[in-house]
mmCIF file of the N, C-alpha and C atoms, coordinates in Angstrom:
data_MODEL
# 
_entry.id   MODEL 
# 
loop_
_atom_site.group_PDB 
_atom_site.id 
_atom_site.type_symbol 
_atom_site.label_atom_id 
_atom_site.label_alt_id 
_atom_site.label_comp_id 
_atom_site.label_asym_id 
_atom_site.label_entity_id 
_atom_site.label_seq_id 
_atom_site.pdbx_PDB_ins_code 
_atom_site.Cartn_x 
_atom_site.Cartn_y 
_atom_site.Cartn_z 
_atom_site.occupancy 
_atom_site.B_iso_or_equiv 
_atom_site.pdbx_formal_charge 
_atom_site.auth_seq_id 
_atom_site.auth_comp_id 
_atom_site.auth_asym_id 
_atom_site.auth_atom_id 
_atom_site.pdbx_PDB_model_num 
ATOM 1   N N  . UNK A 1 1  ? 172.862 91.788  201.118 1.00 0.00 ? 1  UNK A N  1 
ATOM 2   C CA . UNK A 1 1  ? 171.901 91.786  202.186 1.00 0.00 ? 1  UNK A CA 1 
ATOM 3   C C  . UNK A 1 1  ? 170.883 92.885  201.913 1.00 0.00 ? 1  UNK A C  1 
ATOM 4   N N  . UNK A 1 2  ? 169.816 92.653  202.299 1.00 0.00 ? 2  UNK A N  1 
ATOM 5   C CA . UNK A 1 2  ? 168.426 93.370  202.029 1.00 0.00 ? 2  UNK A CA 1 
ATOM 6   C C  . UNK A 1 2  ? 167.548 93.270  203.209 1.00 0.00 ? 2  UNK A C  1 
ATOM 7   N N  . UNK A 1 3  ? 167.429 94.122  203.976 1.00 0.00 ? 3  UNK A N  1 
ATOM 8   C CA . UNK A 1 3  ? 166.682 94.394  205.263 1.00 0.00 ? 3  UNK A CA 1 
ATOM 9   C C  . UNK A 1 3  ? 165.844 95.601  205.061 1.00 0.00 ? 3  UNK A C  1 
ATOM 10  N N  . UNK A 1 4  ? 164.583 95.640  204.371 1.00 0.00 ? 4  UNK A N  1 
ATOM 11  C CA . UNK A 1 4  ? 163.658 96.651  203.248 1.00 0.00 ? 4  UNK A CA 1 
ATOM 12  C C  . UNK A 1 4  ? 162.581 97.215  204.673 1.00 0.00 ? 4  UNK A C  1 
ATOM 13  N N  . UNK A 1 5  ? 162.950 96.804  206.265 1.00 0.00 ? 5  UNK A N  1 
ATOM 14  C CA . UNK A 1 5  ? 161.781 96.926  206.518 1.00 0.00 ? 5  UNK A CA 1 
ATOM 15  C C  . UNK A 1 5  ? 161.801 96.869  208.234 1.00 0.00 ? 5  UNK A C  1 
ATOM 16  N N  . UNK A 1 6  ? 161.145 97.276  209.007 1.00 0.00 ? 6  UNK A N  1 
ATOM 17  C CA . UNK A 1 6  ? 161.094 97.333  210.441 1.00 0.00 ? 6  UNK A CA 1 
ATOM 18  C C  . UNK A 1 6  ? 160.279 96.142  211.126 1.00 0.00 ? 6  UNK A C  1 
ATOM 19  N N  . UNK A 1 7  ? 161.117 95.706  212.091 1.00 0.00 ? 7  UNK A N  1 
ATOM 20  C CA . UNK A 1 7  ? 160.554 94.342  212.696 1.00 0.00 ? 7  UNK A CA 1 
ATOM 21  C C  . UNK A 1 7  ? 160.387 94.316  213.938 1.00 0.00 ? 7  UNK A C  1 
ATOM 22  N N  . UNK A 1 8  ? 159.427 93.887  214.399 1.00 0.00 ? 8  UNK A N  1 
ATOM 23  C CA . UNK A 1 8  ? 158.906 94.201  215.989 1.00 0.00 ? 8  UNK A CA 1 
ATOM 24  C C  . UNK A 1 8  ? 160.118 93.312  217.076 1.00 0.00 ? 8  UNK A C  1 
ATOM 25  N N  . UNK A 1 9  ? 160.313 92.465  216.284 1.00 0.00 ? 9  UNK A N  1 
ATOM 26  C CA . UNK A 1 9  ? 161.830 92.046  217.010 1.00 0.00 ? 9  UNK A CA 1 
ATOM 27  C C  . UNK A 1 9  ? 163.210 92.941  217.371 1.00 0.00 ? 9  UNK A C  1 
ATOM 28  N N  . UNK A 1 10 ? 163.326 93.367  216.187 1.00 0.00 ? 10 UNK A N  1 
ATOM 29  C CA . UNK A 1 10 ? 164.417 94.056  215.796 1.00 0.00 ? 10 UNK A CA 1 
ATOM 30  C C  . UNK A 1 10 ? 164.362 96.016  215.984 1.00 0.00 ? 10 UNK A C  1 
ATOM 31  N N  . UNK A 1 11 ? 163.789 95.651  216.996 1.00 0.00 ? 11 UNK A N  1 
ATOM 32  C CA . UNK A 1 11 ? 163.101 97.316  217.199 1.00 0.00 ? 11 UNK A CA 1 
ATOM 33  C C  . UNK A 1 11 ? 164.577 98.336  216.976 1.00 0.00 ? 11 UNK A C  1 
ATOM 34  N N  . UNK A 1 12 ? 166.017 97.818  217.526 1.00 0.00 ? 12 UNK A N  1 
ATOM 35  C CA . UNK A 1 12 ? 166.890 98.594  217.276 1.00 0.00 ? 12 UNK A CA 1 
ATOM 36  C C  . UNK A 1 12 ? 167.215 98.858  215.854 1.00 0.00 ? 12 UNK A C  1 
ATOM 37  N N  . UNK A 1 13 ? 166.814 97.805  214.877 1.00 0.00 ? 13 UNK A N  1 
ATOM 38  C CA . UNK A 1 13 ? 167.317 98.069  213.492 1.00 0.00 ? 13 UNK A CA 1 
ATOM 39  C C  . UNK A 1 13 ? 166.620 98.634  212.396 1.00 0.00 ? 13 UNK A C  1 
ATOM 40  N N  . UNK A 1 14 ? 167.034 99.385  211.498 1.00 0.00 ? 14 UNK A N  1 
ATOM 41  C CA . UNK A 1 14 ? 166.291 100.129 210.229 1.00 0.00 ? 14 UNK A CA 1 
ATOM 42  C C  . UNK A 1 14 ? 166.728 99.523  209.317 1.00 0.00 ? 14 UNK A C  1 
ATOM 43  N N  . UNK A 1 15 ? 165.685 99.961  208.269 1.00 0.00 ? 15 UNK A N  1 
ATOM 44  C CA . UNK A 1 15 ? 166.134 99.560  207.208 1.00 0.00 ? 15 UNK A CA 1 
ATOM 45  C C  . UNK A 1 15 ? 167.259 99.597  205.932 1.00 0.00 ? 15 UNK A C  1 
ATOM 46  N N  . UNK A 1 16 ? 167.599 98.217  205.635 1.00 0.00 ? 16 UNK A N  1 
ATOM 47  C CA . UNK A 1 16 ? 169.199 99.038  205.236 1.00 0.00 ? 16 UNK A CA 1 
ATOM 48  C C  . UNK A 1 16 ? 169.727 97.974  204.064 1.00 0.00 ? 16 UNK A C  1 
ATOM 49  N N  . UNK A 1 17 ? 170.653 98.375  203.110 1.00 0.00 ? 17 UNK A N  1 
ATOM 50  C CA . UNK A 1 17 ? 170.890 97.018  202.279 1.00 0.00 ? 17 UNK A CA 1 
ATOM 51  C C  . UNK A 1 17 ? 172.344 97.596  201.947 1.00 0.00 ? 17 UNK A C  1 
ATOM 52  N N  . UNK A 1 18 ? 173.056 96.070  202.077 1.00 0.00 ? 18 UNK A N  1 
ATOM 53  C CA . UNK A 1 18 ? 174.396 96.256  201.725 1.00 0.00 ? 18 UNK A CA 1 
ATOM 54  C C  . UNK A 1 18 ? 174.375 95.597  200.280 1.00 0.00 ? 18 UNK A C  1 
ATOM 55  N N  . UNK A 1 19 ? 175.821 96.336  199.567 1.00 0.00 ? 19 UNK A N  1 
ATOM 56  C CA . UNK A 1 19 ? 176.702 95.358  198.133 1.00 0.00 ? 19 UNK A CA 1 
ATOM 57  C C  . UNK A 1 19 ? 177.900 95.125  198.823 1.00 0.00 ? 19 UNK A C  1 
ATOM 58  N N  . UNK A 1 20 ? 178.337 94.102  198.455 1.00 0.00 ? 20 UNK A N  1 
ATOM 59  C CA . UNK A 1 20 ? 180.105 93.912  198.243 1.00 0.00 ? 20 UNK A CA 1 
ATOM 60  C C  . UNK A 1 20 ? 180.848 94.052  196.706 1.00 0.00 ? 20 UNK A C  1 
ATOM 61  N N  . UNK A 1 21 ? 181.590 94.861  196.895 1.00 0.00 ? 21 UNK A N  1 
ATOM 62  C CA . UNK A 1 21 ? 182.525 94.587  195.698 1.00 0.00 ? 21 UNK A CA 1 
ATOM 63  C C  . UNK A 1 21 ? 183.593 94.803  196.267 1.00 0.00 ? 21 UNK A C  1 
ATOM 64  N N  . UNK A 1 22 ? 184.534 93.449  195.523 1.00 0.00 ? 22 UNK A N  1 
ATOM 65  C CA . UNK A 1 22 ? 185.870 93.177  196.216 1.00 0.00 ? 22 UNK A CA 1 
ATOM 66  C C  . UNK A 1 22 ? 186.064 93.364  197.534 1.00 0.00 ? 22 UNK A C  1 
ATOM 67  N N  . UNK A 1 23 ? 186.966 94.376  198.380 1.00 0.00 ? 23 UNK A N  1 
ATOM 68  C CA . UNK A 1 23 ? 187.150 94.450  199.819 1.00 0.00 ? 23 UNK A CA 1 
ATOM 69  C C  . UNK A 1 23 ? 186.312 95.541  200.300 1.00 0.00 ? 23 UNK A C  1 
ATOM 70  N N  . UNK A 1 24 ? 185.722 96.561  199.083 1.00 0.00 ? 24 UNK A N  1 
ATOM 71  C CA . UNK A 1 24 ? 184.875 97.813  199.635 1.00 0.00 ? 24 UNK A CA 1 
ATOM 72  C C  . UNK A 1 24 ? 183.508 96.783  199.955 1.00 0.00 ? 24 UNK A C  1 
ATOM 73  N N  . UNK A 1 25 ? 182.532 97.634  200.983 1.00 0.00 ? 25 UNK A N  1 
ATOM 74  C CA . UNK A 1 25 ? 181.224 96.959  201.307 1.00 0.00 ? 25 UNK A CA 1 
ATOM 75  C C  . UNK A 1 25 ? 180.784 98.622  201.534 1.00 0.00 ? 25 UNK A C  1 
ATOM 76  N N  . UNK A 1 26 ? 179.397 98.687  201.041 1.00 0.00 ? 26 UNK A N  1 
ATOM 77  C CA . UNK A 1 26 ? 178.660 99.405  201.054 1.00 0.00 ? 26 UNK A CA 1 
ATOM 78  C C  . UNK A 1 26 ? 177.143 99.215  201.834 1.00 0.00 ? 26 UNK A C  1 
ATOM 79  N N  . UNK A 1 27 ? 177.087 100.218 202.354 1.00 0.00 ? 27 UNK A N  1 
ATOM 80  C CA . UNK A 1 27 ? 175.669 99.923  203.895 1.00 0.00 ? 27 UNK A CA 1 
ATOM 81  C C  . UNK A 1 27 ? 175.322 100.912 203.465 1.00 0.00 ? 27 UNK A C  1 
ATOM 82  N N  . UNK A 1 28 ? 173.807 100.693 203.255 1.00 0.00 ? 28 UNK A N  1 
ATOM 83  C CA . UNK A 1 28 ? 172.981 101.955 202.915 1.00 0.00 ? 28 UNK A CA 1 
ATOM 84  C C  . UNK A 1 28 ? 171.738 102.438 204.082 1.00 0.00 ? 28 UNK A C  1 
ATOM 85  N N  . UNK A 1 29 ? 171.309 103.332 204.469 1.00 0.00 ? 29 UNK A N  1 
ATOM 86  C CA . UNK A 1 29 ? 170.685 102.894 205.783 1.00 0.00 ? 29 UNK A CA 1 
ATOM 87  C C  . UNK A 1 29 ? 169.491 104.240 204.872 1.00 0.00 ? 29 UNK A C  1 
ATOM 88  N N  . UNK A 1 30 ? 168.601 103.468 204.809 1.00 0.00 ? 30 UNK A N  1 
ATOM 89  C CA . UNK A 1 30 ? 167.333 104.263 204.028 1.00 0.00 ? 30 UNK A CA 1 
ATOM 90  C C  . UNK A 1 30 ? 166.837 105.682 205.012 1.00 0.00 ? 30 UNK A C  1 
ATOM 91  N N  . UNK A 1 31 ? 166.540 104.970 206.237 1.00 0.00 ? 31 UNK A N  1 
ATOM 92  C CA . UNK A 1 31 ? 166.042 106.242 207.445 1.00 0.00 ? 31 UNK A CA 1 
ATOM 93  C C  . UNK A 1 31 ? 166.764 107.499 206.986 1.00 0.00 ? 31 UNK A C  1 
ATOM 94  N N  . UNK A 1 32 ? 168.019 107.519 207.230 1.00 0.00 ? 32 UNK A N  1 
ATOM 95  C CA . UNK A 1 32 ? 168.516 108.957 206.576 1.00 0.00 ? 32 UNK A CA 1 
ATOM 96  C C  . UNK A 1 32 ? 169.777 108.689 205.655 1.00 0.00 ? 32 UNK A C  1 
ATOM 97  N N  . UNK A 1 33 ? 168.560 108.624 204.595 1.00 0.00 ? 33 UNK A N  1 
ATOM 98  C CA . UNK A 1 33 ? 169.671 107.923 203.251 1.00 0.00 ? 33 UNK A CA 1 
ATOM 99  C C  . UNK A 1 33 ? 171.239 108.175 203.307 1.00 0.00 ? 33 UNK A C  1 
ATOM 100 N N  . UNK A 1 34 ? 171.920 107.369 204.379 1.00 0.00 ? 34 UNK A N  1 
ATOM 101 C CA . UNK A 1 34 ? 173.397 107.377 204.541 1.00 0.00 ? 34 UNK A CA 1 
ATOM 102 C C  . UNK A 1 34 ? 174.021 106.188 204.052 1.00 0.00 ? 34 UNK A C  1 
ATOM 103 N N  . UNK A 1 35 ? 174.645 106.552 202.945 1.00 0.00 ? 35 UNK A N  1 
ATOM 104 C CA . UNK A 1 35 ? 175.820 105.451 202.624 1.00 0.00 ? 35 UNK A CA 1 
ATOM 105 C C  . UNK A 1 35 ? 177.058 105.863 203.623 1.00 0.00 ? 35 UNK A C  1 
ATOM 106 N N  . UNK A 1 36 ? 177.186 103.963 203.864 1.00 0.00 ? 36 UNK A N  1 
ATOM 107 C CA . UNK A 1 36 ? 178.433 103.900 204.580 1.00 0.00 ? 36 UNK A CA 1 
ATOM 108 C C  . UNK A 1 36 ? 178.956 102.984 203.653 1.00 0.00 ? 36 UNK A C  1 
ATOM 109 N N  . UNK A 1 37 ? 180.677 103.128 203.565 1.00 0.00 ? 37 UNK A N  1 
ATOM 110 C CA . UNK A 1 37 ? 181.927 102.438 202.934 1.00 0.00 ? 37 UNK A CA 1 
ATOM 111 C C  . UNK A 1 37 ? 182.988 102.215 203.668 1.00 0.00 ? 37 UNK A C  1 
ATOM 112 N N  . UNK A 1 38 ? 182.757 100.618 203.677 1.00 0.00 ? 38 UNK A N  1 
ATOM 113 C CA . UNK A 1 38 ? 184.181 100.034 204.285 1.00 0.00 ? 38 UNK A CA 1 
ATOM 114 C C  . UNK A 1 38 ? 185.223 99.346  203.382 1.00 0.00 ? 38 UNK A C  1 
ATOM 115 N N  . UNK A 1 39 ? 186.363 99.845  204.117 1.00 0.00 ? 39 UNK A N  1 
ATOM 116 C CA . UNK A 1 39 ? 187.604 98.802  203.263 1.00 0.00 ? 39 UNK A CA 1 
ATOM 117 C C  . UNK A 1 39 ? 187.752 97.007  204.202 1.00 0.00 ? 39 UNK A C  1 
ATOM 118 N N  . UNK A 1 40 ? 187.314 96.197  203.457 1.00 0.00 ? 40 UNK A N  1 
ATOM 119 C CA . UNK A 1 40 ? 187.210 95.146  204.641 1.00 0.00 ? 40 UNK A CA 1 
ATOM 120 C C  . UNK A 1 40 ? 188.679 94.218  204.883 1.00 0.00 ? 40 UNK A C  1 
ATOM 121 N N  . UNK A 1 41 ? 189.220 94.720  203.649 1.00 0.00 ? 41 UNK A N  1 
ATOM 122 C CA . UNK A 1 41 ? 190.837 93.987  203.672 1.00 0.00 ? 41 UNK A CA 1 
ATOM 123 C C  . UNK A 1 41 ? 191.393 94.546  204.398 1.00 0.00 ? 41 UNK A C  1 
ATOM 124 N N  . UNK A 1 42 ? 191.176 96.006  204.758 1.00 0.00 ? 42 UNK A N  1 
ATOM 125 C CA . UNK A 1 42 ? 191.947 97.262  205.996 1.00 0.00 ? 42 UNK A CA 1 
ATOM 126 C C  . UNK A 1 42 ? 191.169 97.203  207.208 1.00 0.00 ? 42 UNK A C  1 
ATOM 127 N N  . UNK A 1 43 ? 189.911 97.014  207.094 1.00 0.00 ? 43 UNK A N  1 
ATOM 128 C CA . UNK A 1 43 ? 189.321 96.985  208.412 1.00 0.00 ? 43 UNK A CA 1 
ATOM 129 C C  . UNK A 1 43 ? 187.994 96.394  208.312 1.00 0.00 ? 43 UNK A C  1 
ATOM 130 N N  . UNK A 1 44 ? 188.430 95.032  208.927 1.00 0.00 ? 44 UNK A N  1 
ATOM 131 C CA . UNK A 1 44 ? 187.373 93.620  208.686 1.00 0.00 ? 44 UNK A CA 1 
ATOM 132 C C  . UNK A 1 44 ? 186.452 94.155  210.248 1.00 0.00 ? 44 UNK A C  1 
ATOM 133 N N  . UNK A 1 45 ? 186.447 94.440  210.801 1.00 0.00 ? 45 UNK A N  1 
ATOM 134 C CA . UNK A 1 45 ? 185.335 94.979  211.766 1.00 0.00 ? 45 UNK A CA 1 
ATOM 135 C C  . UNK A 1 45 ? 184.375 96.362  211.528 1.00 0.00 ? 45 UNK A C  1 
ATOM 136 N N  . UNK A 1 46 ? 184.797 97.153  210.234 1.00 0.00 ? 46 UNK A N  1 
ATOM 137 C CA . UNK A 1 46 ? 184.029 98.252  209.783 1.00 0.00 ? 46 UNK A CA 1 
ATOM 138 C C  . UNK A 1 46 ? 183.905 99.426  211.220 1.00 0.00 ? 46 UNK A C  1 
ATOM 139 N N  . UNK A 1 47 ? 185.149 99.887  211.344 1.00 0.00 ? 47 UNK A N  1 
ATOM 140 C CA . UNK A 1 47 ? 185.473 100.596 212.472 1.00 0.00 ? 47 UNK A CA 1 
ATOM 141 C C  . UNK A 1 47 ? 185.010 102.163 211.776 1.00 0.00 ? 47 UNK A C  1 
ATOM 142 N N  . UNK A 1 48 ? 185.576 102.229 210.621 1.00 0.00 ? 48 UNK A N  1 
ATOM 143 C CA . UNK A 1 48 ? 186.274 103.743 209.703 1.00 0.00 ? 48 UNK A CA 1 
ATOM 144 C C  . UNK A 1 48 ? 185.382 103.862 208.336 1.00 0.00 ? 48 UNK A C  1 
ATOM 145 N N  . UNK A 1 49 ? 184.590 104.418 208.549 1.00 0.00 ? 49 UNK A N  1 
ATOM 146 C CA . UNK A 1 49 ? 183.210 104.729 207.363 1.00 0.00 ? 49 UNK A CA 1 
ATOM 147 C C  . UNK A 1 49 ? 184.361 105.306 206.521 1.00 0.00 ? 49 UNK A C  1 
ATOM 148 N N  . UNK A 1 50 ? 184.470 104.975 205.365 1.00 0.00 ? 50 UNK A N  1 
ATOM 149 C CA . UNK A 1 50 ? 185.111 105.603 204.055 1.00 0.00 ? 50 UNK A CA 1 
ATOM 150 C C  . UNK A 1 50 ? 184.535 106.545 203.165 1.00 0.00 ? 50 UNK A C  1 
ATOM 151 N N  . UNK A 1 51 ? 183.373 106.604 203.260 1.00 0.00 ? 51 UNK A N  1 
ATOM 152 C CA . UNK A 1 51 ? 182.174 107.744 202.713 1.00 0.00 ? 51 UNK A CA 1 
ATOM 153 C C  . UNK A 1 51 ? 182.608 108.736 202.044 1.00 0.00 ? 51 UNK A C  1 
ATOM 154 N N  . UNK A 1 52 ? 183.144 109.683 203.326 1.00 0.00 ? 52 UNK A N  1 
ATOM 155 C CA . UNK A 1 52 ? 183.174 111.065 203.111 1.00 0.00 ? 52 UNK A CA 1 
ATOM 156 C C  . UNK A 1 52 ? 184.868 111.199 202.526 1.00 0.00 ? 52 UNK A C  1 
ATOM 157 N N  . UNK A 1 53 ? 185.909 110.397 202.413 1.00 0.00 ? 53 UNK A N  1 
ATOM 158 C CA . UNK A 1 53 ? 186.980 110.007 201.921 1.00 0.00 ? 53 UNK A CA 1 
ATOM 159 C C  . UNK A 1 53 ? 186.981 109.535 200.690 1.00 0.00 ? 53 UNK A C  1 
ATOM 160 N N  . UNK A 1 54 ? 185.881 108.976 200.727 1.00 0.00 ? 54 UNK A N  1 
ATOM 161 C CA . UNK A 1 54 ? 185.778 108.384 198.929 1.00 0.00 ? 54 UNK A CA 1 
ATOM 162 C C  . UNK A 1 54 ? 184.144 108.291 198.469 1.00 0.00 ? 54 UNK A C  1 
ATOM 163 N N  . UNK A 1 55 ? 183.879 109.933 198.363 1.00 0.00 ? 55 UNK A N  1 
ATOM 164 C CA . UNK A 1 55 ? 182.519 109.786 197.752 1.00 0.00 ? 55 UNK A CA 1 
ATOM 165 C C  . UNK A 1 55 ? 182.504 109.530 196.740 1.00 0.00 ? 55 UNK A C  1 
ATOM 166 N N  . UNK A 1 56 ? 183.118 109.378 195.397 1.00 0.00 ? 56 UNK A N  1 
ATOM 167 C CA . UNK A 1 56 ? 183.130 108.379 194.205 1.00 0.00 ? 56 UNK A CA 1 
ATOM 168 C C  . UNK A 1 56 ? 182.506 106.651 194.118 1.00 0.00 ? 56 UNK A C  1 
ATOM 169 N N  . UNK A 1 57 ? 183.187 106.417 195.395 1.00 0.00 ? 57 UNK A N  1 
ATOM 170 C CA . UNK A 1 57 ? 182.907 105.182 195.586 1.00 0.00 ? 57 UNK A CA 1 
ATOM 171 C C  . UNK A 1 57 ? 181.518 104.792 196.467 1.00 0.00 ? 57 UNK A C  1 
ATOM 172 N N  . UNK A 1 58 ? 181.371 105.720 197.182 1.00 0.00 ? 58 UNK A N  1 
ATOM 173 C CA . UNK A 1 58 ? 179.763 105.780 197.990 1.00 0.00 ? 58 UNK A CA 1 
ATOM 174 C C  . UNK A 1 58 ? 178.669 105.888 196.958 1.00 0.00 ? 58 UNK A C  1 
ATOM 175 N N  . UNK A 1 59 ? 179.043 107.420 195.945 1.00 0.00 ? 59 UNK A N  1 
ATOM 176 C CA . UNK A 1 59 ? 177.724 107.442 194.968 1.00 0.00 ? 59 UNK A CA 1 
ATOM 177 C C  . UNK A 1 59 ? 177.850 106.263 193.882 1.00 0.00 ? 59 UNK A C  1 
ATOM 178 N N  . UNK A 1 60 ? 178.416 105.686 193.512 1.00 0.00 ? 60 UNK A N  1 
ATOM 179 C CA . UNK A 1 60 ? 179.202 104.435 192.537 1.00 0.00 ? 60 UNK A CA 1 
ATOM 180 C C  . UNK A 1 60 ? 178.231 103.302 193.290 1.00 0.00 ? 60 UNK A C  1 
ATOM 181 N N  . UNK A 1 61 ? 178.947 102.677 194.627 1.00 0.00 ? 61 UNK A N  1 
ATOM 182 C CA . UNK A 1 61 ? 178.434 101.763 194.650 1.00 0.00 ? 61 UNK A CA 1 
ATOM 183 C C  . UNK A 1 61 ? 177.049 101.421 195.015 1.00 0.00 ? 61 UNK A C  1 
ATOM 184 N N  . UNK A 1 62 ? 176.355 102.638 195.559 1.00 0.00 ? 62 UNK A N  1 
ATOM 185 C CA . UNK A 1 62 ? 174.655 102.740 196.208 1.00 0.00 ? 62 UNK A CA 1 
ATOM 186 C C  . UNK A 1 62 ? 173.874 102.513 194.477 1.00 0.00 ? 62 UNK A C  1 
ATOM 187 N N  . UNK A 1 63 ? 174.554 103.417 193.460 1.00 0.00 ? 63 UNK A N  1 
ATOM 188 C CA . UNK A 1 63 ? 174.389 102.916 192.373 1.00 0.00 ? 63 UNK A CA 1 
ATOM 189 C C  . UNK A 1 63 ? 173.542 102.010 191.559 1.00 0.00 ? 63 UNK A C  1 
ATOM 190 N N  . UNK A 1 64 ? 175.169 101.137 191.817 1.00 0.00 ? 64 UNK A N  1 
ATOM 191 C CA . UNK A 1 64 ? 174.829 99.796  191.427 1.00 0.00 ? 64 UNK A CA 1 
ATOM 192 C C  . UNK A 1 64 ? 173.750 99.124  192.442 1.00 0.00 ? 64 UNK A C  1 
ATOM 193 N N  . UNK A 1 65 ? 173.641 99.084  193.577 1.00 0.00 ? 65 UNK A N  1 
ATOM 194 C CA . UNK A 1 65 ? 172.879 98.413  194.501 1.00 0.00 ? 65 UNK A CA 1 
ATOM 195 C C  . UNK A 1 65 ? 171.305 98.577  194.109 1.00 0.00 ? 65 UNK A C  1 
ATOM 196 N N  . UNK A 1 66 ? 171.110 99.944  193.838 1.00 0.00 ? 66 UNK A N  1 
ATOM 197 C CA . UNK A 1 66 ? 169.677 100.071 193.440 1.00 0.00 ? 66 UNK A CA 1 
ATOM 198 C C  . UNK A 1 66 ? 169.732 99.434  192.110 1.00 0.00 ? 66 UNK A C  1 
ATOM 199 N N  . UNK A 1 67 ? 170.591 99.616  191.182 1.00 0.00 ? 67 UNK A N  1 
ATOM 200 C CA . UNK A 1 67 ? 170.274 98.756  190.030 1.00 0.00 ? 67 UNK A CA 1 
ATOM 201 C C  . UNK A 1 67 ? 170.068 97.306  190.511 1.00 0.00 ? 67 UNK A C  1 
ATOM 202 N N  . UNK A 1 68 ? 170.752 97.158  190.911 1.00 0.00 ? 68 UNK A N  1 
ATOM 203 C CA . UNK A 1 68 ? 170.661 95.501  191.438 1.00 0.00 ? 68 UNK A CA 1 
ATOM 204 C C  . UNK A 1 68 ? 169.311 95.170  191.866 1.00 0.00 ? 68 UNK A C  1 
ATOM 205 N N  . UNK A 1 69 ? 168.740 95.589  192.925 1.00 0.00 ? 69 UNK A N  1 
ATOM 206 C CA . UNK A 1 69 ? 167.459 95.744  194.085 1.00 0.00 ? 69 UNK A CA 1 
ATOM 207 C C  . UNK A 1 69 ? 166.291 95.744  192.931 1.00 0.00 ? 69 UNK A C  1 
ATOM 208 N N  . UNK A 1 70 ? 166.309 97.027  191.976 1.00 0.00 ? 70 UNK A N  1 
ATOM 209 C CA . UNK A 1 70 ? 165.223 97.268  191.018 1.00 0.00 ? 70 UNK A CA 1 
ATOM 210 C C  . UNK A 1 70 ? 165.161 95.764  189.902 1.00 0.00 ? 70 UNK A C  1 
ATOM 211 N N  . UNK A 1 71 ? 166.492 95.613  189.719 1.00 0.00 ? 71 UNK A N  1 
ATOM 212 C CA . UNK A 1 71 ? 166.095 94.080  188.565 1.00 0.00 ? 71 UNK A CA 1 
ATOM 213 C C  . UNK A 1 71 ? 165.877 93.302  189.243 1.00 0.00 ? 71 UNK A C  1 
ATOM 214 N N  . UNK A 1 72 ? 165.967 92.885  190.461 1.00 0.00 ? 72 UNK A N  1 
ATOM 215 C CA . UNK A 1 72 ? 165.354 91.828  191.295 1.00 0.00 ? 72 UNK A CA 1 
ATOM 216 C C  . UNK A 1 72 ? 163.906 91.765  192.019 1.00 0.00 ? 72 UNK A C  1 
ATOM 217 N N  . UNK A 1 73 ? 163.749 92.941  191.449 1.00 0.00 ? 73 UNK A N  1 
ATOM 218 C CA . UNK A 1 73 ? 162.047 93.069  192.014 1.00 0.00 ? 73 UNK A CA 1 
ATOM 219 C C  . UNK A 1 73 ? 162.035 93.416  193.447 1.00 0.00 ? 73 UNK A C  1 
ATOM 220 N N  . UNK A 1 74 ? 162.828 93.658  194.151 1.00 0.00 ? 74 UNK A N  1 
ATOM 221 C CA . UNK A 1 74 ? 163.421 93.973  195.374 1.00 0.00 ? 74 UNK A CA 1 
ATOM 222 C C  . UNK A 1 74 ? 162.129 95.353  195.648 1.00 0.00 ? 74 UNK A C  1 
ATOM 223 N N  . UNK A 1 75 ? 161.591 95.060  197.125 1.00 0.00 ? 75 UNK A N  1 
ATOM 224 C CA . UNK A 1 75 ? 160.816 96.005  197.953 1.00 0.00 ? 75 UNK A CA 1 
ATOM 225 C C  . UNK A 1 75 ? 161.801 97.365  198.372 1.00 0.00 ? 75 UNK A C  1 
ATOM 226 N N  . UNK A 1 76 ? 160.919 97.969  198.499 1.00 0.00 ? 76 UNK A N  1 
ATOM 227 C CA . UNK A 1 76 ? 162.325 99.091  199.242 1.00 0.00 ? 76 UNK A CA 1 
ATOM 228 C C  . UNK A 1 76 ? 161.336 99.852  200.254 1.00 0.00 ? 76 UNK A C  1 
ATOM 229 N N  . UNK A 1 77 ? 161.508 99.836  201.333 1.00 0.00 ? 77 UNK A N  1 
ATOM 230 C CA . UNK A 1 77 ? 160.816 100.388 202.836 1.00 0.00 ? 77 UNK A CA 1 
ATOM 231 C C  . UNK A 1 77 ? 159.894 101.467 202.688 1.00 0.00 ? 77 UNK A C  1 
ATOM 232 N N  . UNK A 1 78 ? 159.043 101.813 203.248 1.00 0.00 ? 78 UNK A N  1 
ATOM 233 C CA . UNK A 1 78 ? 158.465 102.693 203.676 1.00 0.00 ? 78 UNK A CA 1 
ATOM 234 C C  . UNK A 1 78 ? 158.614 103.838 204.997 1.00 0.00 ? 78 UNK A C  1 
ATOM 235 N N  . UNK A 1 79 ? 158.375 104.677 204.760 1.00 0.00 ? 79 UNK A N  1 
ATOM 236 C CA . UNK A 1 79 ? 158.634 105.558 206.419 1.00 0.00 ? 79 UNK A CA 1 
ATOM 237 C C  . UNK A 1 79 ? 157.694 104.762 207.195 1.00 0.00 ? 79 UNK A C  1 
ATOM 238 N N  . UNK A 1 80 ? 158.117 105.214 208.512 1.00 0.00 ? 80 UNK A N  1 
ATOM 239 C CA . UNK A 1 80 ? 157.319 104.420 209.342 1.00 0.00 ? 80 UNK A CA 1 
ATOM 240 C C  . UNK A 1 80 ? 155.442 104.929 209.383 1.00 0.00 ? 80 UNK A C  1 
ATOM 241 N N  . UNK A 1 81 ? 155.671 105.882 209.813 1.00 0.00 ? 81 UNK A N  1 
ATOM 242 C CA . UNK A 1 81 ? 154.387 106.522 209.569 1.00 0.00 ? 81 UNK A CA 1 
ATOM 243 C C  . UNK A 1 81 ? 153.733 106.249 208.539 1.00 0.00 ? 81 UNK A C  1 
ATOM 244 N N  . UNK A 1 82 ? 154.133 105.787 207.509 1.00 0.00 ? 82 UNK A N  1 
ATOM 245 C CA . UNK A 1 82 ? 153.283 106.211 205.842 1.00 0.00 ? 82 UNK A CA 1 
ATOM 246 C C  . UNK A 1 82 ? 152.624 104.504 206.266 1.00 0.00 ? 82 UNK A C  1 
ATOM 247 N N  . UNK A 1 83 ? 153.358 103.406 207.560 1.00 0.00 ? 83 UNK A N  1 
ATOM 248 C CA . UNK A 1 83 ? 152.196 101.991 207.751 1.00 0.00 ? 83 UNK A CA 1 
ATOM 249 C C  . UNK A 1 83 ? 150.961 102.021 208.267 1.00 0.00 ? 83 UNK A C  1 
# 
């Protein structure tokens, strides 16, 4: 998922892009570059941010995500102000 951007609909939401690998899922929330990590086989509602428990796996998988995002030609947000 790739949400690069602020929507007059969506006034509660920022911009943010998830990966999955295997049961970990990774949420990246650009506003204040916070990776979040869930175990989804342990907790399929994403109750318990894994982050700060497994920063290996936070800096690992944001990672790959920007690799991913950059070979896909993928936009990546702006501050709000800088529109």
């Amino acid at each position: 998922m790739h949400f690069p951007f602020y929507h007059e609909l969506f006034v509660s939401e920022t911009p943010v892009s998830a990966l999955r690998e295997g049961n970990l899922k990774l949420e990246f929330h650009y506003e204040k570059e916070r990776a979040e990590v869930f175990d989804l086989g342990a907790d399929l509602h994403e109750e318990h941010d894994l982050a700060s428990e497994r920063p290996g796996d936070a800096v690992r998988l944001k990672a790959r995500l920007l690799v991913d995002l950059r070979a896909a030609g993928a936009r990546f947000p702006r501050a709000r102000d800088a529109e």
